[in-house]
C-alpha positions as CSV (number, residue, x, y, z in Angstrom):
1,X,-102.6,130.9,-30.1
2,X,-99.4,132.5,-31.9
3,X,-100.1,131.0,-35.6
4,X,-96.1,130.9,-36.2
5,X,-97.0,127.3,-33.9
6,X,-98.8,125.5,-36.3
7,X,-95.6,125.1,-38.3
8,X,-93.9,122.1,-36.4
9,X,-96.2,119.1,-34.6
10,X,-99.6,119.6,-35.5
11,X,-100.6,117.3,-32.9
12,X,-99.2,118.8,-30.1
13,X,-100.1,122.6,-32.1
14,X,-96.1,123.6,-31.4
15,X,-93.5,125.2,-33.3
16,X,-90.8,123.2,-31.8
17,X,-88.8,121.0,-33.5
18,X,-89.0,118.7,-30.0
19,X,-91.7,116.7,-29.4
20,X,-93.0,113.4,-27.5
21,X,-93.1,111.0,-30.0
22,X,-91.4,108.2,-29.3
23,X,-89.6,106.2,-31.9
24,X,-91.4,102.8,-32.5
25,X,-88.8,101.1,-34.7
26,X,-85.6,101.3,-35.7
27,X,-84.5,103.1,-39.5
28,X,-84.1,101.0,-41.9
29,X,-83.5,103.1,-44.8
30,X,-80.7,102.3,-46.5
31,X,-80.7,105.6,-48.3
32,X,-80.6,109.3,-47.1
33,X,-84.0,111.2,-46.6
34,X,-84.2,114.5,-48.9
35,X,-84.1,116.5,-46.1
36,X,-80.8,118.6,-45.8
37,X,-81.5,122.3,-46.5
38,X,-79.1,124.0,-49.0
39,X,-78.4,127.9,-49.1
40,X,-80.4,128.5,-51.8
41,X,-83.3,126.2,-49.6
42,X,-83.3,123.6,-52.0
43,X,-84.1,119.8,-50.4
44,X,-81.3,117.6,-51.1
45,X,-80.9,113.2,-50.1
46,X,-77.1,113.3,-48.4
47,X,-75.7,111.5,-45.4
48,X,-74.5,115.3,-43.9
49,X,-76.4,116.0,-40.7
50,X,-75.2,119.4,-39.5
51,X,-75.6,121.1,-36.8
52,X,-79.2,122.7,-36.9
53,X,-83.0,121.1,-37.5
54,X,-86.0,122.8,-38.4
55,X,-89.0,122.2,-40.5
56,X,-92.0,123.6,-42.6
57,X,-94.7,121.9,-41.8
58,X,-95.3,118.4,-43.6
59,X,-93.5,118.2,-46.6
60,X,-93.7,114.2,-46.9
61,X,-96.0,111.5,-48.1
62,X,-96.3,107.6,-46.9
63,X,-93.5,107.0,-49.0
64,X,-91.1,109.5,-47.1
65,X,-91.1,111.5,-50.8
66,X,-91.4,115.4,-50.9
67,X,-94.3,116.4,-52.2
68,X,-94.2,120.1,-51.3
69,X,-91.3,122.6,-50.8
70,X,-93.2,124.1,-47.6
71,X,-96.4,123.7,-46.1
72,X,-96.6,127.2,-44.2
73,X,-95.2,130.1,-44.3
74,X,-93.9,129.8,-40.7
75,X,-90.0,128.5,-41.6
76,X,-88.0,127.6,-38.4
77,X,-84.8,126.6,-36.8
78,X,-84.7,124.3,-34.1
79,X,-82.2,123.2,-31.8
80,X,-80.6,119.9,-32.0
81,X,-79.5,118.1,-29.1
82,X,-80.7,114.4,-27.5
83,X,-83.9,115.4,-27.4
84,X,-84.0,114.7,-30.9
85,X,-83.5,111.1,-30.4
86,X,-86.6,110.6,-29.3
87,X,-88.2,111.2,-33.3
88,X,-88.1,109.0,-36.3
89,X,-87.8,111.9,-39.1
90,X,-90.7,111.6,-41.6
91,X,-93.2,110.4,-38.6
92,X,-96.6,110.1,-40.9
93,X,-99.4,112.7,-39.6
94,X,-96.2,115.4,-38.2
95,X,-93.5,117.6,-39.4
96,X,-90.4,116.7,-42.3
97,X,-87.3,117.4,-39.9
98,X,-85.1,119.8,-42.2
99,X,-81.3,120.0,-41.2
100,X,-79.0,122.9,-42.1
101,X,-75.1,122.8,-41.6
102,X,-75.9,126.0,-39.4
103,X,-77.5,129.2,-38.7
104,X,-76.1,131.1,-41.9
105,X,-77.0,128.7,-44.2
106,X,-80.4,128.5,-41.9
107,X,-80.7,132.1,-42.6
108,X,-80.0,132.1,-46.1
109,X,-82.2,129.3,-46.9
110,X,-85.2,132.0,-45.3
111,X,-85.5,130.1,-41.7
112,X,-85.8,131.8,-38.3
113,X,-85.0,131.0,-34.7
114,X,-88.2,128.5,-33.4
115,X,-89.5,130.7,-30.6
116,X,-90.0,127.8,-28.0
117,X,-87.1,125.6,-28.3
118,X,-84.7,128.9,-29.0
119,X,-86.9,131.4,-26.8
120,X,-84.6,133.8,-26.3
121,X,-82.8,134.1,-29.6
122,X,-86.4,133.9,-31.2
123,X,-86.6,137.0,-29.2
124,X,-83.6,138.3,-30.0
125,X,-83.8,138.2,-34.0
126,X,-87.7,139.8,-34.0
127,X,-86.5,142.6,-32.0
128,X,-83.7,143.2,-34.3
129,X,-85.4,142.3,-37.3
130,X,-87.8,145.2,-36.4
131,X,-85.7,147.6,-35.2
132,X,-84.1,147.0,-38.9
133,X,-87.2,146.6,-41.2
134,X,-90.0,148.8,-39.2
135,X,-88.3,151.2,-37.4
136,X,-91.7,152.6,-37.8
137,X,-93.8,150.2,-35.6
138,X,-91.6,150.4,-33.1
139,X,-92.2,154.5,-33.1
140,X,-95.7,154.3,-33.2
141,X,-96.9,151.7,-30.7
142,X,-93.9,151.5,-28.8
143,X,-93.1,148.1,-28.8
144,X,-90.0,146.4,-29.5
145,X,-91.5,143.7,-31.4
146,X,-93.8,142.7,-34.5
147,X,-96.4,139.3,-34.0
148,X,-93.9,136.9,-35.7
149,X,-96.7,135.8,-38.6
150,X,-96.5,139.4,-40.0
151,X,-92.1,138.8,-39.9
152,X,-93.0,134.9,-41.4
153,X,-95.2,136.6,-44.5
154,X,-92.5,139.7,-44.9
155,X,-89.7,136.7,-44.9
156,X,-91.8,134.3,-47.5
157,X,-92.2,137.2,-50.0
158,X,-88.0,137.5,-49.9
159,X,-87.3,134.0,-50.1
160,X,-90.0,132.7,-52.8
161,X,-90.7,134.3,-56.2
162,X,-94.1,134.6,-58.5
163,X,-92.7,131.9,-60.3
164,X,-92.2,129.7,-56.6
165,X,-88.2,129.9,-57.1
166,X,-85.5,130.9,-54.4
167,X,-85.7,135.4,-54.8
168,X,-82.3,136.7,-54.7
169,X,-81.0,139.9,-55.3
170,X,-77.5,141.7,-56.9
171,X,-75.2,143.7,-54.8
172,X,-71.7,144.8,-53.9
173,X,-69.5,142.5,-51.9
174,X,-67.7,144.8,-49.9
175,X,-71.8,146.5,-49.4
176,X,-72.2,143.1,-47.4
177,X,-72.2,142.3,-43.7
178,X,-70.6,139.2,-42.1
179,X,-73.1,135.9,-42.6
180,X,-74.7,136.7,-45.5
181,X,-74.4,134.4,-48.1
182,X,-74.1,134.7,-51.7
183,X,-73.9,132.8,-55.0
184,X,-70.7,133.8,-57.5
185,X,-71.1,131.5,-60.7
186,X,-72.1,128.0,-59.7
187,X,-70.8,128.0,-55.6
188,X,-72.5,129.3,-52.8
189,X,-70.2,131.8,-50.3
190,X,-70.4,132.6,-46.7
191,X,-69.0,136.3,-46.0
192,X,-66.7,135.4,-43.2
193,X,-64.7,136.7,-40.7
194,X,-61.9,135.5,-42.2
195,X,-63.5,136.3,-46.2
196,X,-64.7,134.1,-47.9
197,X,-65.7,130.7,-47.5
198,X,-67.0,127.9,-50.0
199,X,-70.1,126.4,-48.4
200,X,-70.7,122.5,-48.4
201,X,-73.2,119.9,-46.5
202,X,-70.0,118.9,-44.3
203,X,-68.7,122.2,-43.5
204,X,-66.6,125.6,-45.1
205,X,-63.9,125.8,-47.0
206,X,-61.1,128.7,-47.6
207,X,-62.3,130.7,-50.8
208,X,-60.4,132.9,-53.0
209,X,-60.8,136.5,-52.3
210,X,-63.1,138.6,-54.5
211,X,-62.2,142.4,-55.8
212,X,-64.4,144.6,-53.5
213,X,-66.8,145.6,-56.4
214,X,-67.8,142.4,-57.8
215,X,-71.1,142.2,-57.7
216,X,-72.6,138.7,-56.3
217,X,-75.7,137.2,-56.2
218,X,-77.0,137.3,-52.2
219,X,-79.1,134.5,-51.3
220,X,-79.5,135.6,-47.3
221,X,-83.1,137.4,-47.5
222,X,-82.3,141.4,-47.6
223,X,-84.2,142.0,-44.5
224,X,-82.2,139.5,-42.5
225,X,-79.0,141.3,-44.3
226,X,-80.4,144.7,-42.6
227,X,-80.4,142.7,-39.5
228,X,-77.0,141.3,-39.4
229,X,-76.2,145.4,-40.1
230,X,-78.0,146.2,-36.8
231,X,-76.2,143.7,-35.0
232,X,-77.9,140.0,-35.5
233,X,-75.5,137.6,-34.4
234,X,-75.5,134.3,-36.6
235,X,-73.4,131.1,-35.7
236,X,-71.1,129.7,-38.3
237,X,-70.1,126.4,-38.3
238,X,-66.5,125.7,-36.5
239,X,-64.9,124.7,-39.8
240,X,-64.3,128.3,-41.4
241,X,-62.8,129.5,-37.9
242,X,-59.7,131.6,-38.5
243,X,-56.6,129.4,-37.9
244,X,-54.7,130.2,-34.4
């Protein structure tokens, strides 16, 4: 069995952020689960939602309190649709449901596509992703793709530190591709089609340009970077569409 699975339901031994469990009772929390994923992949408590779900492994205790950043190494993105009313987040004994605004701050934050609920755009970012990383293994055995735990360890040595803190790295701007995010002074920046945009849990905002050599600090992982170079296609949430 593909290991990356063991990350979501361990019950059901599936990646996917879908399941059959049945909600039993109706929330009654009166305040927000620490559960919404910022760029940096940092857990915050805020009403925002977004428009993506995803997990690593069981983060919670009885309490519903985070007790671990992540649980494996396998980090995923899930889709979000009705299906999803069928959980009550924090179930005991299964995954913490994560939720990211969208797939760039998914990205940034160090997730990848789940490979059952988003087969084919799993598919799609590990054949990029080692077209763009390991050109070599791709020469060698001729084939287009790496098992996804050896892409899960490459992406949890980018994301975490020696010390267990987010890894980043300096570089140009201008040197960067479109969805990549970065971090100048205390905001977090999408690199848009449109610039630049000032992240937040509700959605993107119009951000003053920067001088083409100002060096930022990028939060996206660099080998999903090299990836958006080779043509990895990340969705952006609707609010920092171009006007018109």
């Amino acid at each position: 069995m593909d290991r990356s699975k063991s990350s979501c339901c361990l019950l059901a031994s599936v990646e996917c952020a879908y399941s059959v469990f049945k909600m039993t009772t109706s929330s009654t929390r009166s305040a927000p689960l620490q559960n919404k994923v910022d760029p940096t992949g940092a857990l915050h408590a805020v009403r925002a939602r977004g428009t993506l779900m995803g997990n690593r492994g069981i983060l919670h205790d009885e309490r519903d309190q985070i007790v671990r950043r992540w649980a494996n190494k396998s980090w995923v993105t899930c889709c979000l649709d009705a299906s999803f009313q069928k959980r009550s987040p924090f179930t005991q004994g299964t995954y913490s449901e994560l939720f990211f605004l969208d797939e760039a701050t998914a990205y940034a934050a160090g997730h990848r596509p789940c490979r059952v609920c988003q087969r084919e755009k799993h598919d799609a970012f590990n054949r990029i992703w080692t077209a763009a990383n390991r050109p070599e293994h791709v020469v060698a055995t001729a084939q287009a793709r790496l098992p996804i735990a050896q892409i899960d360890t490459a992406l949890h040595a980018e994301r975490v530190g020696p010390d267990k803190a987010k890894r980043t790295y300096d570089a140009c701007v201008s040197e960067l591709p479109v969805g990549t995010m970065v971090q100048e002074g205390d905001r977090a920046l999408l690199l848009g089609t449109g610039g630049l945009w000032r992240w937040s849990f509700h959605g993107y905002s119009p951000a003053p340009a920067l001088p083409a050599n100002t060096r930022v600090r990028v939060l996206t992982p660099p080998s999903i970077v090299a990836a958006f170079r080779m043509g990895l296609t990340v969705e952006i949430h609707p609010s920092a569409a171009i006007p018109g």
